[in-house]
C-alpha positions, 0 to 999 in steps of 0.5 A: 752768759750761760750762766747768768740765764741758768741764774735768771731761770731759777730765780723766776722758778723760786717766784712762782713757787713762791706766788704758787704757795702763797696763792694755792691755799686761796684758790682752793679756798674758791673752788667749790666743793665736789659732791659724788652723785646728786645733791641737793642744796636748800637754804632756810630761815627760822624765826623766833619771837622774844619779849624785849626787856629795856628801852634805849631812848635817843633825844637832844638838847638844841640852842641856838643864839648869837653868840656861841658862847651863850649857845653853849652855855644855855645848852650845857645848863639844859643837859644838865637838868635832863640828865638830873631829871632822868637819874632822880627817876631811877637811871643810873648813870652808867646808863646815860651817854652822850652821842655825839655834840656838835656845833653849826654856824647859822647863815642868812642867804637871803641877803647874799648869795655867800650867807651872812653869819647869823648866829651858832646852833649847838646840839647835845645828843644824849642816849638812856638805857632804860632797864624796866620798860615800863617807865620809858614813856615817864622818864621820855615825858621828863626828860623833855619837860626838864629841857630835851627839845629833840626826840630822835628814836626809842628803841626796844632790845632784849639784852641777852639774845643767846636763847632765842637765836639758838632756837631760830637757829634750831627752826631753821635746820628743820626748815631746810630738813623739811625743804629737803625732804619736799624737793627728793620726793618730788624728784622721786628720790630720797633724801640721804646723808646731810654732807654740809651745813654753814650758818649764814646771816642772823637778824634781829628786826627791832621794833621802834616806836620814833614816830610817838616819840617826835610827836611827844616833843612837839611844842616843847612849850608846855607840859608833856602828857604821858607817852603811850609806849607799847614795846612789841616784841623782837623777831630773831631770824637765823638762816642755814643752807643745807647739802643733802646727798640724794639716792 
């Protein structure tokens, strides 16, 4: 019996040492780090402003009829021709993808509450890379003239962002070296060692001009007139927090 409890307490003990060193490295992890004497904590935000340079387009192919077969057939033949459209206007087709493709069934539940089958809705949802800005409102134009009746967004990026979010980054730590400094004197203090920086979350706001985009596709009968599309710029935000010593 003495033995058995001398073998249970020292398989409980390699447990805990066990779940001790597994543990251990995590709950270190969320305690806080401890300063000697007064600090000072500052987060800051540092922005920058970039020309973008290609457009990403967001538009569909939408039919409906009877029966599917026809739908989709109707649909594949207009995809067609707008993906034709846009390359004779100068888009690779390494810049052009389908998003998504989808199928619905069409109910009438005006007769009964369970929906009577109407028909079949089939949507082809295609993205173009425009590479040169300056020819995303024509190909838009010609994409809906050649059969896209859906125009979901456009969209302005810049395709390298490294410079300007290193120089976000850079106001930042200005920013917060400011905030710092504003903080110790106020305190009647000054500012000392900078003891810890960690770099939080980084944005990019994109401008987008959808709302020109929908109203272009309106009627979808006639001709398209040119859209007017005017890229903006690109706000790159960067944050930082700060741990100063104060003496």
């Amino acid at each position: 019996m003495l033995k058995q409890r001398i073998r249970k307490t020292a398989f409980l003990g390699i447990i805990c040492l066990l779940v001790l060193s597994i543990a251990g490295p995590a709950l270190a992890a969320d305690v806080p780090v401890q300063y000697s004497g007064p600090v000072v904590v500052v987060t800051a935000t540092g922005t920058t402003t970039v020309a973008p340079d290609q457009a990403r387009i967001s538009l569909g192919v939408v039919t409906s009829n009877k029966d599917l077969a026809l739908a989709q057939s109707e649909n594949n033949q207009n995809t067609q021709k707008v993906i034709a459209a846009v390359q004779t206007m100068g888009i690779d087709k390494s810049h052009i993808q389908t998003s998504s493709f989808n199928i619905y069934p069409q109910y009438d539940y005006n007769t009964r509450s369970t929906g009577v089958l109407i028909g079949y809705q089939v949507r082809n949802e295609i993205t173009i890379v425009v590479k040169d800005i300056s020819k995303a409102g024509s190909i838009l134009d010609g994409a809906v003239q050649a059969g896209a009746n859906n125009v979901n967004y456009v969209s302005f990026e810049k395709a390298n962002l490294d410079a300007a979010e290193n120089e976000a980054l850079l106001k930042a730590i200005a920013r917060g070296h400011d905030k710092a400094q504003l903080i110790a004197s106020a305190a009647q203090m000054s500012l000392g060692d900078l003891l810890n920086i960690s770099e939080g979350y980084n944005a990019t706001i994109y401008p987008n001009v959808a709302n020109i985009a929908m109203d272009s596709a309106k009627g979808m009968g006639g001709a398209v007139n040119s859209v007017p599309i005017s890229p903006g710029e690109l706000k790159v935000n960067a944050t930082v927090t700060m741990v100063y010593q104060l003496k």
